[in-house]
C-alpha positions in Angstrom: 9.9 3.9 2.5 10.1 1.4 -0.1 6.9 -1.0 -2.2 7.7 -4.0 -0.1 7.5 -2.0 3.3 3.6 -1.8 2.5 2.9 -4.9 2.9 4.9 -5.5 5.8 2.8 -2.4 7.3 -0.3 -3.4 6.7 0.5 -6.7 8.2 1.7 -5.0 11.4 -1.9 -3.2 11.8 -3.9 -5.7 10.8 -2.7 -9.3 10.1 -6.4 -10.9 9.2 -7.4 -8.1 7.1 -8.3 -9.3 3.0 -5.2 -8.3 1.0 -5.9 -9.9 -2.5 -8.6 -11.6 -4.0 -8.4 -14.0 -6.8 -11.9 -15.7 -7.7 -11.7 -18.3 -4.6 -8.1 -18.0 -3.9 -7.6 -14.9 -1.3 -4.1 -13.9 0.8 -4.7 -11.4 4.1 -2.0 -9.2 4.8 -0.5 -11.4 7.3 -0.6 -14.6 4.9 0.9 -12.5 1.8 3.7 -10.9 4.3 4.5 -14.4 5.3 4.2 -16.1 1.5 6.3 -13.3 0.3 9.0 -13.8 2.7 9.0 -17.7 1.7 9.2 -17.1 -1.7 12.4 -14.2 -1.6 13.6 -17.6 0.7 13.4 -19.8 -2.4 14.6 -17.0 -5.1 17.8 -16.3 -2.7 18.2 -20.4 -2.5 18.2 -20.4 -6.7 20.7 -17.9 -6.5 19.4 -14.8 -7.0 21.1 -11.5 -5.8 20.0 -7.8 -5.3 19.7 -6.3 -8.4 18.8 -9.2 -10.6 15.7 -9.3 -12.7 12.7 -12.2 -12.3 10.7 -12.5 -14.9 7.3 -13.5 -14.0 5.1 -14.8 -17.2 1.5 -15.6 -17.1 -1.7 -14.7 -15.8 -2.9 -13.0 -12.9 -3.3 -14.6 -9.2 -2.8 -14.4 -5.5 0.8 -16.4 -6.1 2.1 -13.9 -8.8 1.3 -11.0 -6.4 3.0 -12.7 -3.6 5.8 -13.9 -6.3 6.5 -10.0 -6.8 6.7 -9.1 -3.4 9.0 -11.7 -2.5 11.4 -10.6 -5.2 11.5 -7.2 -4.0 12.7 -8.7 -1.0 15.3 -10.6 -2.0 16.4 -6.9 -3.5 15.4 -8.0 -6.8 13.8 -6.2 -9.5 10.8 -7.9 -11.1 9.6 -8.3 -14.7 5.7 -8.7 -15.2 4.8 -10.4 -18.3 1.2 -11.0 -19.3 0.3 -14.7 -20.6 -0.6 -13.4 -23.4 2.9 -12.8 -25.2 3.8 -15.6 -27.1 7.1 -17.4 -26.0 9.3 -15.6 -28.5 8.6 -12.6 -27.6 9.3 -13.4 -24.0 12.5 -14.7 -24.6 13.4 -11.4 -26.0 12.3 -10.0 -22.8 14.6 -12.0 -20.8 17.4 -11.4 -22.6 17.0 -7.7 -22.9 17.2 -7.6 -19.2 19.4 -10.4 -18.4 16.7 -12.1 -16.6 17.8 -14.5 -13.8 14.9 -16.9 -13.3 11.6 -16.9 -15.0 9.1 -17.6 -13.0 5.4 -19.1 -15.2 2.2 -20.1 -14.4 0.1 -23.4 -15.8 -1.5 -21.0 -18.5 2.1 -20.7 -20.8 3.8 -23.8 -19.6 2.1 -25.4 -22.9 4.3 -23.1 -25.2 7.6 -24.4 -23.7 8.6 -27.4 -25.4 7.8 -26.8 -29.1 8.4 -23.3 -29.7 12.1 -22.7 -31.5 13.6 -19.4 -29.7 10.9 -19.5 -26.7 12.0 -18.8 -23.2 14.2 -21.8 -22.9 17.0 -19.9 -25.4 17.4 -17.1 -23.4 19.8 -18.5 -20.7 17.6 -18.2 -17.5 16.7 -21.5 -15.5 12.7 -21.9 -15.7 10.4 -22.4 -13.0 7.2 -22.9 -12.7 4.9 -20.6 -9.7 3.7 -24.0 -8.3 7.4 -25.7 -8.3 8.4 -22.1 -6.7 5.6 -22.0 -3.9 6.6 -26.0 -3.1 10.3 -24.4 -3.0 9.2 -21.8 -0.7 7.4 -23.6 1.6 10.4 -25.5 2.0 12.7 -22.8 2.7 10.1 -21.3 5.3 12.4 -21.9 8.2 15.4 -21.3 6.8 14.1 -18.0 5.6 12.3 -16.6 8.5 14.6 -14.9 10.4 16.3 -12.9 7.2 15.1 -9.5 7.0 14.0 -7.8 3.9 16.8 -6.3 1.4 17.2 -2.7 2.4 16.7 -1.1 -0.9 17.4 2.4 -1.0 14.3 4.4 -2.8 15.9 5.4 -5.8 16.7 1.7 -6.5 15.0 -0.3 -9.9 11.8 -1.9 -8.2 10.3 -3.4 -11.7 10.6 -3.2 -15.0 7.4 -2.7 -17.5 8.2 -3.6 -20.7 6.5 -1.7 -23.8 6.3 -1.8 -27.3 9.6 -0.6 -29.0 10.0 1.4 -32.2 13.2 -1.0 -33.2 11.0 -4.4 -33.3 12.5 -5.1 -29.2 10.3 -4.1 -26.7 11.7 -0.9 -24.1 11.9 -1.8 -20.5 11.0 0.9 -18.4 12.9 1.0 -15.2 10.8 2.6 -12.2 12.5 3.2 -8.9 10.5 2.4 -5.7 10.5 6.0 -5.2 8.8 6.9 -9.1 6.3 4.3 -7.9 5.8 5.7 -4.4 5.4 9.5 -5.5 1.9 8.4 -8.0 0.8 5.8 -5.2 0.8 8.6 -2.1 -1.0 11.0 -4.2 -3.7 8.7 -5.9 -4.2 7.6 -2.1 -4.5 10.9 -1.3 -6.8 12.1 -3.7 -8.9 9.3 -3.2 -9.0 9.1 0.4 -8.3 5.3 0.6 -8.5 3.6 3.5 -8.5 0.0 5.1 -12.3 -0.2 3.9 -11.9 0.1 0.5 -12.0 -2.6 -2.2 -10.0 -2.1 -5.6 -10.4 -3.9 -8.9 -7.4 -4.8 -10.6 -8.0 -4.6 -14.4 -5.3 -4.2 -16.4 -2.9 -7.5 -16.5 0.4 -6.8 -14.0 3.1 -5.2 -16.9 0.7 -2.4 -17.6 1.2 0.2 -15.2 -2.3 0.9 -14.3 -2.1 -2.2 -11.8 0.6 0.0 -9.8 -2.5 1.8 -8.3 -4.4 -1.0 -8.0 -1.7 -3.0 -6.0 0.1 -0.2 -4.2 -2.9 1.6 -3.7 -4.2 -1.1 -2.1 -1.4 -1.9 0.1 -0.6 1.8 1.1 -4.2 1.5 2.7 -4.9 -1.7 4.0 -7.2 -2.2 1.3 -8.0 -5.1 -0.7 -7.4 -5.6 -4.0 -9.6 -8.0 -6.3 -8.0 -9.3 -9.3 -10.3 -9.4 -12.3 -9.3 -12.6 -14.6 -7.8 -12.2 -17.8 -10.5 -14.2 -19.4 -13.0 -11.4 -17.8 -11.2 -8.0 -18.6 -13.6 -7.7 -21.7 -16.8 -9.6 -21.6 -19.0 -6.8 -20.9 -22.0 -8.7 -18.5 -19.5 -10.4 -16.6 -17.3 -7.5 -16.1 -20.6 -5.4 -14.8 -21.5 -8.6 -12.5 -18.4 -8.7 -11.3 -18.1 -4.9 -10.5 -21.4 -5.4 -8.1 -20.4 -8.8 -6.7 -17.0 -7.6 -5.6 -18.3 -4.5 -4.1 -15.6 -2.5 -5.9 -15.4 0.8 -4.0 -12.8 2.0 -6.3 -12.5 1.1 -10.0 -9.4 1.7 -12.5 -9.5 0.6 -16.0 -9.1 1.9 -19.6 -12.3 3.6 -21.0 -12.8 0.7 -23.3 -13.7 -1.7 -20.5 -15.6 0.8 -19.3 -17.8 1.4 -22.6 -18.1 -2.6 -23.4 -19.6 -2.0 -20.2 -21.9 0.4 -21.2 -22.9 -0.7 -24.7 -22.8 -4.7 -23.9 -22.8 -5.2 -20.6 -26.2 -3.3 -19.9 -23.8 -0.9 -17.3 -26.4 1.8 -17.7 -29.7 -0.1 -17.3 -28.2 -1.1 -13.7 -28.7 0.7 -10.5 -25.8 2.7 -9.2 -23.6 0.0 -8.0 -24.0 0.7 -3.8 -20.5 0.3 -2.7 -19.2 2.4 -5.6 -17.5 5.8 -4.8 -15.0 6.2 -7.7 -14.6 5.4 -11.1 -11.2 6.4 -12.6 -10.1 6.0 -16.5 -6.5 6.2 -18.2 -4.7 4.9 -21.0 -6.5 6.0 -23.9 -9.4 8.5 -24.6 -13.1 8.7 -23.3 -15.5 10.1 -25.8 -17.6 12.8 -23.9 -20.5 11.8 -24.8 -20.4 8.4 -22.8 -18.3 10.5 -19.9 -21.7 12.6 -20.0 -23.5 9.4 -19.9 -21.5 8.1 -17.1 -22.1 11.0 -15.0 -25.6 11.5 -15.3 -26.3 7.8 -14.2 -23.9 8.0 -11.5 -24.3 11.2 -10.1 -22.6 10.5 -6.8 -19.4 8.5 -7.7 -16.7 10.5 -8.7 -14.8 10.1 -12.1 -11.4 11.3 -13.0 -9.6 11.0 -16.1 -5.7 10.2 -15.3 -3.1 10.7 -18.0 0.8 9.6 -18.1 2.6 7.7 -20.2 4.4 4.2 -18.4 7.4 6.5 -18.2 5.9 8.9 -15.9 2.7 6.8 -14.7 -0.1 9.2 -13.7 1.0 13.2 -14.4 -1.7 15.1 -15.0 -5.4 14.5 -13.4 -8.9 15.8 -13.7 -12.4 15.0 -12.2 -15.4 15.3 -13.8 -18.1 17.5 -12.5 -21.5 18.6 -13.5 -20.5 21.3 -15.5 -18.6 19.0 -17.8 -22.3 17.2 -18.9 -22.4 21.2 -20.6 -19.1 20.7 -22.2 -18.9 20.2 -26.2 -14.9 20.1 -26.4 -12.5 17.2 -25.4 -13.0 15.5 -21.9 -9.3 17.6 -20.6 -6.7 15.6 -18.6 -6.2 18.1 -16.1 -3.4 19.9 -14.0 -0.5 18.0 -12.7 -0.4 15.2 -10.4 1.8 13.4 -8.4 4.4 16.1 -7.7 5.1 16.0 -11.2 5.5 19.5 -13.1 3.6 19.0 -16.7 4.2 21.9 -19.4 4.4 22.0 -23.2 6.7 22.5 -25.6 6.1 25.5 -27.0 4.0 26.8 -24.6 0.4 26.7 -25.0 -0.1 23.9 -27.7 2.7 21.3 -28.3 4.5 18.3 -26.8 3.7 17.7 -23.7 6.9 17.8 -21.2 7.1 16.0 -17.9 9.4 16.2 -15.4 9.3 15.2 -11.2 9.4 12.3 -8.7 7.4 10.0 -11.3 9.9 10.1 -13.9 11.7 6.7 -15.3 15.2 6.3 -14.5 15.5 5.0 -18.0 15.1 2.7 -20.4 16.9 -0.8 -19.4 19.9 -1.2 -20.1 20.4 2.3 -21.7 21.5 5.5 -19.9 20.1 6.4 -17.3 17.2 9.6 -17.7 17.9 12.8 -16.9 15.6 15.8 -16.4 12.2 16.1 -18.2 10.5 13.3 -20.5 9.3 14.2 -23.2 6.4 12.4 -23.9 5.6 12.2 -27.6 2.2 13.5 -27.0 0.9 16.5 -28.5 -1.4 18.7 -25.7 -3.1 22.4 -25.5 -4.4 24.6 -22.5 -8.1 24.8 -22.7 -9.5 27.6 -22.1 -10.1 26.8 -18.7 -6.1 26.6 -18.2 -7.2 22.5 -18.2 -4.7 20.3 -20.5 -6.2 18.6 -23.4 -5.0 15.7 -25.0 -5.1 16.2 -28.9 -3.2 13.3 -29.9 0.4 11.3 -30.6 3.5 13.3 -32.4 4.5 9.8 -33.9 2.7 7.0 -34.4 3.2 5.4 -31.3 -0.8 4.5 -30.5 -3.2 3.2 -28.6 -5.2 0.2 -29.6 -7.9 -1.2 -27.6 -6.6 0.7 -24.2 -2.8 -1.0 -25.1 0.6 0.8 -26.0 1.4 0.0 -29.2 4.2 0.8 -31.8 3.4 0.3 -35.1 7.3 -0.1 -36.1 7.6 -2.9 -33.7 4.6 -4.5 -35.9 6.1 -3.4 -38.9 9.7 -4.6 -38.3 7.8 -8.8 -37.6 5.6 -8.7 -40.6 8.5 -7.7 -42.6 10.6 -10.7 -41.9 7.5 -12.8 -43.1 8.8 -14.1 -46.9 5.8 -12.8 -49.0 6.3 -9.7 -47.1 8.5 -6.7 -49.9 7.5 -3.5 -47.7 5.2 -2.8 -45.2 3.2 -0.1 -43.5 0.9 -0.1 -40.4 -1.9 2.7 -39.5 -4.5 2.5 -37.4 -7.8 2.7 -38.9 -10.8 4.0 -36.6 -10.8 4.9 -32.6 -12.0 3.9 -29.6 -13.7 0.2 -29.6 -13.6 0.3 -33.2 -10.1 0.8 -34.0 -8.0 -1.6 -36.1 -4.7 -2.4 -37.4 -4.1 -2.4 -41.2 -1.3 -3.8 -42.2 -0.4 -2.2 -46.2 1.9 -4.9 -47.9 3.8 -4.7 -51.0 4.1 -8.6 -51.7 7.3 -10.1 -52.0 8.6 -11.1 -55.7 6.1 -14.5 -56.3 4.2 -14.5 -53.3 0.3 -13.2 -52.2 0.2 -13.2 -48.4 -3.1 -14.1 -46.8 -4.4 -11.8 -43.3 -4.8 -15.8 -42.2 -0.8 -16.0 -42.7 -0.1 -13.2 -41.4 -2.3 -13.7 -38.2 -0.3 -16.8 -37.7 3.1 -15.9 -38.5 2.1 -12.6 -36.0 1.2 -14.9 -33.1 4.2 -16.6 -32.5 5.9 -13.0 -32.2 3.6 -10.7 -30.5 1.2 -10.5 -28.0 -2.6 -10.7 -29.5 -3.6 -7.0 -29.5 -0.7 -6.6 -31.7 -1.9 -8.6 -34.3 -3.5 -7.3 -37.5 -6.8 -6.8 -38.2 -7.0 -5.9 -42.2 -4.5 -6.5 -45.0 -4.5 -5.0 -48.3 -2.0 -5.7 -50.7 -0.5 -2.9 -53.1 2.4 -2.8 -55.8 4.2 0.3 -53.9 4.1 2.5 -50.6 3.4 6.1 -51.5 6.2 8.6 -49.8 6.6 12.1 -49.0 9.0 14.4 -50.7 11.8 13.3 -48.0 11.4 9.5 -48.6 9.3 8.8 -46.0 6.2 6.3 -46.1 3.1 8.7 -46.9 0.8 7.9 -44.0 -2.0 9.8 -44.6 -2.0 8.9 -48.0 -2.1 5.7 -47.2 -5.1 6.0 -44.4 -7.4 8.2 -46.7 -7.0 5.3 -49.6 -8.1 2.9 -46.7 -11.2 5.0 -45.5 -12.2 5.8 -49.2 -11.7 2.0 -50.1 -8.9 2.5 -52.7 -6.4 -0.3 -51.1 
């Protein structure tokens, strides 16, 4: 079995059912089986082969999802991009993988013609999603009666690229089978079926949406795409959790408490057609777990962990016992056929290794055996895992993957910028970046400035949130920037 196969499935059993749902625009499975077959028509008639990469920039919609499957088709592998990376930054994208098309929406077509470096530098012909969808409609006859490129599982499906410790972001390559192995166990465990309606939260490069999609399609489920402009405007994001009649909801926690604190979550009935909430990428204080669970005593919660390398690895479901607990909310036991231990046993770095697994970075060598993640764990003493925290400082801000060094490495080309240091200051909702600058020789950089100058290069959540300005970095005996000394001096105002 292989991602695009679902959808041809689900077509098979039931042609007219909702696939995916985008504000007014919807696709069943038989009109998204027969889009995506017109657009890997159209990519095959620009040229594109097995084993090259799409990129696909912009927002989410019913076309992008179709866009996707379609290159799978054609045997290609495809690159999600959100719309909000600024055109630089893309272009570095699509030359790290050697794009062959990019593929945009109406929402980043404005960046094109005035940005220096933008998309247009990297060497791959552009085309808009609407220009692509005219294409493929043109092609649908000469396309129909080619079949589906027969990948074999352990093929690249897509590539998710992350924040890089180098200043280039790190494609992940995931094979249909990594994706397949997390997608037939979340299904599983949830007990999805053709009845079911999933919210898609997180935009298409973060690898939460790989449930939310596959998930979907594995079941003959519907997905319903939340919009951009919606993923954190906490009354809206509660209304639409009712209106859609999510059965099945995956998002960070911070979504989740906006929710809660802004978007009156608590002081609403149980949503009815609710039956599972599900939270990853960053984590959930206890106490508003506890909350959750004692307002919505009959939908279940788990708490999924897994880096984009290894998507979901370890799982664990809330229960009643846990609105007793005083520790950390644990991430579980492993999931997904994946085998989870640490490194040394009992409290260190947390090891994964299995069916999820990356094949690699792309185009580095390929991965081999276990992954380490980077993330420091501990048994509880329950034998649950428990997250304590990151070995580096590779972090999460605001439910996003983020490595400070790729911050560091842009704000250091800025000319008032001599040295630089990034930390982040606070947790949860109320974490922010600092950026620590040791101004260049005759210049005072403003935040203001180095908002701007951050814009152009990264996407928003990357951007700092504080500057303070000091004559030196302090560093550890080894030569090494003194973090904590730098973070105390920033909570005890001394920067």
């Amino acid at each position: 079995m292989i991602l695009h196969e679902l959808v041809i499935d689900a077509a098979r059993r039931d042609p007219d059912a909702l696939a995916v749902v985008s504000g007014e625009d919807a696709l069943s499975y038989g009109q998204l089986d027969a889009q995506a077959d017109r657009y890997a028509a159209a990519l095959r008639s620009r040229g594109v082969r097995p084993g090259d990469r799409v990129l696909i920039w912009g927002g989410k919609s019913t076309a992008a999802v179709a866009l996707m499957q379609g290159a799978l088709r054609a045997g290609a592998i495809y690159v999600p991009v959100a719309a909000t990376n600024p055109a630089v930054r893309v272009a570095t994208i699509a030359r790290d993988c050697a794009a062959a098309l990019i593929a945009m929406d109406g929402s980043v077509t404005a960046y094109l013609p005035q940005v220096a470096g933008g998309p247009r530098s990297a060497g791959a012909p552009l085309v808009t999603l609407e220009e692509l969808l005219a294409e493929a409609e043109a092609e649908a006859g000469a396309g129909a009666g080619q079949p589906p490129y027969p990948a074999s599982p352990d093929e690249p499906a897509y590539i998710l690229y992350t924040s890089g410790s180098t200043g280039t972001p790190k494609g992940v390559a995931i094979s249909h089978a990594n994706a397949l192995a997390f997608v037939r166990w979340a299904a599983e465990l949830l007990e999805l079926g053709p009845q079911d309606r999933l919210s898609n939260h997180a935009p298409f490069n973060f690898d939460l949406s790989v449930f939310d999609l596959y998930g979907a399609f594995l079941a003959g489920a519907s997905v319903r795409l939340v919009p951009p402009e919606l993923a954190y405007t906490p009354l809206q994001l509660a209304e639409f959790l009712v209106a859609a009649r999510i059965t099945v909801w995956y998002s960070v926690p911070s979504a989740l408490v906006l929710m809660m604190r802004d978007g009156g979550l608590l002081d609403r009935p149980q949503p009815p057609d609710l039956r599972a909430c599900v939270f990853a990428g960053e984590p959930f204080a206890l106490a508003r777990v506890q909350a959750l669970r004692k307002h919505w005593p009959t939908v279940r919660l788990l708490n999924w962990y897994g880096p984009t390398e290894t998507n979901v690895c370890t799982s664990y479901e809330v229960t009643d016992a846990d609105l007793a607990r005083t520790g950390p909310l644990p991430i579980g036991t492993a999931a997904s056929g994946d085998t989870v231990t640490l490194d040394p046993p009992g409290e260190g770095e947390i090891v994964v290794s299995g069916p999820t697994t990356m094949l690699g970075y792309w185009g580095g060598p390929a991965h081999h055996g276990p992954y380490r993640t980077g993330d420091f764990g501990r048994l509880g003493a329950d034998g649950e895992l428990e997250y304590v925290g990151r070995i580096d400082h590779l972090v999460k801000v605001r439910g996003q993957r983020v490595e400070l060094g790729e911050i560091e490495n842009v704000l250091a080309t800025h000319a008032g910028v001599s040295a630089v240091a990034v930390l982040v200051v606070g947790s949860g909702l109320e974490a922010e970046l600092h950026a620590v600058v040791v101004p260049a020789e005759g210049g005072r950089p403003r935040l203001l400035d180095l908002k701007a100058y951050s814009a152009e290069r990264m996407p928003t959540y990357m951007i700092p949130d504080a500057l303070h300005l000091t004559d030196a970095l302090p560093l550890t005996p080894n030569g090494k920037v003194d973090r904590p000394a730098l973070l105390a001096a920033i909570e005890r105002g001394g920067l």
